[in-house]
N, C-alpha and C positions, 0 to 999 in steps of 0.2 A: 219223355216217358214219365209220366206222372203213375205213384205208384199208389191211388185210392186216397188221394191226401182228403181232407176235412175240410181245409180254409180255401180260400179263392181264387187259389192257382189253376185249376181249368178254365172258370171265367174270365180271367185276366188273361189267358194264353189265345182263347177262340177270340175276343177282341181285336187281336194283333192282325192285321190283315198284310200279310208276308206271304208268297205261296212256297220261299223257303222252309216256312215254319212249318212243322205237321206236330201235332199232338197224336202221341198214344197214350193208351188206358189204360190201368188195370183195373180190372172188377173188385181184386179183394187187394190188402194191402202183404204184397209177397217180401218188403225188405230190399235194402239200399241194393246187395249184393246177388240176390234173383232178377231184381229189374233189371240194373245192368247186363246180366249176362242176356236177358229179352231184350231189350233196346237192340243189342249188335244187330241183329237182325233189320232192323229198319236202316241204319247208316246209311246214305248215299254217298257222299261227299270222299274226299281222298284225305281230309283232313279230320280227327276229331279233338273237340274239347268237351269237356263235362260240368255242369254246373250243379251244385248241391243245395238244397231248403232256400235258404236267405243269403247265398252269397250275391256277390255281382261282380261284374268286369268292370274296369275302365274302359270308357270307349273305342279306345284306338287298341286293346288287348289283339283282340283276335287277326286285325289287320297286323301290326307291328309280328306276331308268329307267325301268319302266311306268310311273308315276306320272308322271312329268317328261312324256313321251310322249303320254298322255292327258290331260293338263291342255294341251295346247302344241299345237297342231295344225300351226306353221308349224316346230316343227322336226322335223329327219325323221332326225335323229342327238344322240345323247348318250352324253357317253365318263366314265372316273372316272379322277382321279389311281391309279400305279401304281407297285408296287415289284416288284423285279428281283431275283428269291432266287438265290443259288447252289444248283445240282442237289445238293451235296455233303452242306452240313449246312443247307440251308437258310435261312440267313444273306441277309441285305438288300446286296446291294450297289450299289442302284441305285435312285434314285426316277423317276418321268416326273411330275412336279406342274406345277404354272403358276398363278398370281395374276392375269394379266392378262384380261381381260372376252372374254367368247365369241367375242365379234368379232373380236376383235384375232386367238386362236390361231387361227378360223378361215381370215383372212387371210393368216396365216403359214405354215398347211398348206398352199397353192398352193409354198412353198418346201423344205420341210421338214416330211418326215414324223415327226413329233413324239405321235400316238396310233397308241398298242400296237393291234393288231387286237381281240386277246381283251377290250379295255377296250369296247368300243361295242356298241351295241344301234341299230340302226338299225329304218327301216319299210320292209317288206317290197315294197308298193304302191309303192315311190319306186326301188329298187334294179330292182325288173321295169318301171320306168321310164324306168332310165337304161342298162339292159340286162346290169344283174348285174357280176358279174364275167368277167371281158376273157376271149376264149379265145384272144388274140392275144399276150397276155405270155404269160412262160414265171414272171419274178419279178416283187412288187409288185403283185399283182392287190390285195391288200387296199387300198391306197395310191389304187389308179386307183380302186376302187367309192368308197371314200372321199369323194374330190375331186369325184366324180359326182356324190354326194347331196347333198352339199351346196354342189356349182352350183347347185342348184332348192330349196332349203332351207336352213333355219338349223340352231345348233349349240349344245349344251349340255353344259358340264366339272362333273360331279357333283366337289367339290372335297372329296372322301374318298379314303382308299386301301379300294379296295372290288375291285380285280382283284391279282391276283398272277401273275409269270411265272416262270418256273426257267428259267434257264439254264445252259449248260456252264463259263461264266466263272469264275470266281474272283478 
């Protein structure tokens, strides 16, 4: 869902010759948190992950969470450790990891939102369960479907860095 960007993310995306891939559009630029709630509507898949501006996966991300996903029927979320690049030269300034047992983070996100959005692959069936994401925030929609799915589900920390985000920090 491209949401009216300016740089060269449609051209870049019609290049990809996948018949997985599909691009939609927006005409005008509606905000992180309107496109998303329009994206749900295209989903096919049983599975979804989210990708934001300039992030990226490691390769093996979204295979290594099928897997986890399909083996696991009780959980209905899995996130990976994360590193924090600067937009500049691409430099690490930030890790999001954890050692502690799935329980435990999952416990802790009731207080702290502690997993990057772009890190999780959730199911699909569970999220159109707990009614998506909110059209009632404006910020933190990722945060509330979060905490949603796994109210009714469990939760698994691929303990790889297999997501990256860029940011404007330094």
């Amino acid at each position: 869902m491209d949401d009216a960007s300016l740089d060269n993310t449609v051209k870049i995306i019609k290049k990809i010759k996948d018949k997985r891939i599909r691009l939609y559009q927006n005409l005008k630029n509606l905000g992180l948190g309107k496109s998303r709630i329009k994206a749900q509507r295209y989903i096919k898949g049983k599975y979804v992950t989210i990708i934001d501006g300039d992030d990226f996966f490691e390769k093996k991300k979204i295979k290594e969470q099928v897997e986890i996903l399909n083996r696991n029927s009780n959980i209905g979320l899995v996130s990976t450790w994360t590193k924090i690049l600067n937009s500049k030269d691409k430099k690490v300034i930030r890790e999001f990891k954890s050692y502690k047992n799935n329980n435990h983070i999952k416990k802790n996100l009731f207080y702290l939102n502690s997993i990057p959005h772009s890190s999780i692959m959730y199911r699909k069936n569970l999220a159109q369960k707990v009614g998506w994401y909110s059209k009632k925030l404006d910020y933190a929609q990722d945060y509330d479907l979060t905490l949603k799915i796994l109210g009714i589900s469990d939760f698994y920390l691929i303990r790889k860095f297999l997501t990256n985000i860029t940011t404007g920090e330094k």
